[in-house]
C-alpha positions as CSV (number, residue, x, y, z in Angstrom):
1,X,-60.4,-114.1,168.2
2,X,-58.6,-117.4,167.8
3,X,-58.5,-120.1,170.5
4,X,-55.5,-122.3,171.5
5,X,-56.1,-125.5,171.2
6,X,-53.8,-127.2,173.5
7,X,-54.0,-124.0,176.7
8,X,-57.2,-122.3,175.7
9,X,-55.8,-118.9,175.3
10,X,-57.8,-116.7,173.0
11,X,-55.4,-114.2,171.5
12,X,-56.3,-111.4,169.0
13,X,-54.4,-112.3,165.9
14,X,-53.6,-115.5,163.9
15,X,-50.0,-113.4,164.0
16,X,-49.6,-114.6,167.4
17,X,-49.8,-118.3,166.7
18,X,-49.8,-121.1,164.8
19,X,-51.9,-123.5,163.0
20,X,-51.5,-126.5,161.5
21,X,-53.9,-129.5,160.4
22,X,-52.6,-132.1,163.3
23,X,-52.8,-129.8,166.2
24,X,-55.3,-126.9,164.7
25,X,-54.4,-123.6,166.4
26,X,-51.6,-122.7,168.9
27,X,-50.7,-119.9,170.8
28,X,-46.8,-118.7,170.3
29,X,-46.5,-120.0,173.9
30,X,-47.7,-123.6,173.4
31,X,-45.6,-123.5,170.0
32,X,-42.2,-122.7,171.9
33,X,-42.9,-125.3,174.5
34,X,-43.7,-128.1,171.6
35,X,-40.1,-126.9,170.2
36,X,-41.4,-125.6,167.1
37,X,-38.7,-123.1,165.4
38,X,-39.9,-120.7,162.4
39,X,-38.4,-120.7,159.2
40,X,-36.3,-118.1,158.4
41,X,-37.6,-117.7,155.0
42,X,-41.1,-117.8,155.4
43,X,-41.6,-117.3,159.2
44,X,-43.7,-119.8,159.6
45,X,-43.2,-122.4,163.0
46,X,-42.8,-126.0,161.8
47,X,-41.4,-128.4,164.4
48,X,-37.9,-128.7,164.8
49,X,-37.8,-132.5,163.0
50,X,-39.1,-130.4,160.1
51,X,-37.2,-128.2,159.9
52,X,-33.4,-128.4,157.9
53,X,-30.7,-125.9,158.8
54,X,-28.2,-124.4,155.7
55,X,-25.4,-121.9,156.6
56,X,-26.4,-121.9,160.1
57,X,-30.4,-121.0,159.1
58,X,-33.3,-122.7,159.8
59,X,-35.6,-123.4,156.8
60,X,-38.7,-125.3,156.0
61,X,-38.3,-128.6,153.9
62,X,-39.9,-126.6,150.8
63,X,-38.0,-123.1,151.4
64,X,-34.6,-125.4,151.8
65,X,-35.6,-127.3,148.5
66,X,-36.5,-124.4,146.5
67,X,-33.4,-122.4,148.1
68,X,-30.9,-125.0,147.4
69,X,-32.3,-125.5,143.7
70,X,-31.7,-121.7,143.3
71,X,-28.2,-122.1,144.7
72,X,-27.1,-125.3,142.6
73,X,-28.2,-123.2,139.4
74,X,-26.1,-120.0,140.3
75,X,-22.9,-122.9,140.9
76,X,-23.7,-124.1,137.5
77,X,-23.8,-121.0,136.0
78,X,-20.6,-119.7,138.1
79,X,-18.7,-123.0,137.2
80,X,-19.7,-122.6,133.3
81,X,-18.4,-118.8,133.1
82,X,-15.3,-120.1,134.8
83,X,-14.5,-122.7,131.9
84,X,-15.3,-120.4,129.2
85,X,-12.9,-117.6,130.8
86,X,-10.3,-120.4,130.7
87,X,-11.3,-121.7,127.1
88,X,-10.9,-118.3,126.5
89,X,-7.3,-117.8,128.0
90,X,-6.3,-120.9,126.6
91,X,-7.2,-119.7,123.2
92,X,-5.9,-116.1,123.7
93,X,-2.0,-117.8,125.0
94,X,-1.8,-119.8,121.5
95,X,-0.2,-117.8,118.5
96,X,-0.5,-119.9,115.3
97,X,-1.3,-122.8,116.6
98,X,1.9,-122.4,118.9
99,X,1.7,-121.4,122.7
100,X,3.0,-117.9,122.8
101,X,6.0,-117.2,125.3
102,X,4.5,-115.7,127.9
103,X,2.0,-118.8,127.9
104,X,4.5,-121.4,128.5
105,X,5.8,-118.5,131.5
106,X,3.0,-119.4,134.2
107,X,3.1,-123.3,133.5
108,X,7.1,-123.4,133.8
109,X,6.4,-121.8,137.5
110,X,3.5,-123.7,138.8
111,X,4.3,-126.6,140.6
112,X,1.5,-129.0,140.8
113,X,-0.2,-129.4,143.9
114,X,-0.7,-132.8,145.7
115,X,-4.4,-133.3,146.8
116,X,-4.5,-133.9,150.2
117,X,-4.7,-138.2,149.5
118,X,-1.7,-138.0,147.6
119,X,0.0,-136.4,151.0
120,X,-1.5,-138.6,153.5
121,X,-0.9,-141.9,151.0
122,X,2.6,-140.4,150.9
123,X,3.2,-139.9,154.7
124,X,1.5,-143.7,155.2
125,X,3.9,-145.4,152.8
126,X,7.1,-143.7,154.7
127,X,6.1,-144.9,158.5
128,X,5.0,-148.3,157.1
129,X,8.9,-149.2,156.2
């Protein structure tokens, strides 16, 4: 049966505590009141300056990194389907060489959008005069 380190407690399962090289092993008790938080990923308890939080999460540093990582490759895939679909359309709308009709269409109605500097540089240079 493990043995708390800090309070003493023996409890009957690792599962019902914590260990870690610093402190050696702590019951769940001790590891609330030292503000230790678990990982969502893993479960373990890391303290809370350890720990990161993404989409309102807490995770480990190496859960966060390897999570992240696995998140930034599904963007670049996402963002590289997304220019061949509009290579694709692009080359689809010409006709000889020529944009077809119903290319030009779309373009014709689209206005082009400020960014949202463009507004507020736009807004600042009217109360300025």
């Amino acid at each position: 049966m493990p043995t708390c380190t800090r309070c003493g407690k023996q409890v009957e399962s690792e599962s019902e505590g914590y260990y870690s090289d610093e402190r050696g092993f702590l019951c769940n008790s001790c590891v609330n009141q030292l503000d230790m938080l678990p990982c969502t990923s893993c479960g373990r308890h890391f303290p809370f300056s350890d720990m990161v939080e993404w989409d309102g999460d807490m995770f480990c540093k190496a859960d966060y990194t390897r999570m992240k990582a696995e998140s930034d490759e599904e963007d670049k895939e996402d963002a590289k389907k997304a220019a061949e679909e509009k290579k694709r359309d692009e080359e689809e709308g010409m006709i000889g060489g020529k944009p077809s009709e119903s290319a030009e269409e779309p373009e014709k109605s689209e206005a082009k959008e400020e960014s949202i500097f463009q507004k507020i540089s736009r807004f600042l240079k009217g109360r300025k005069k």
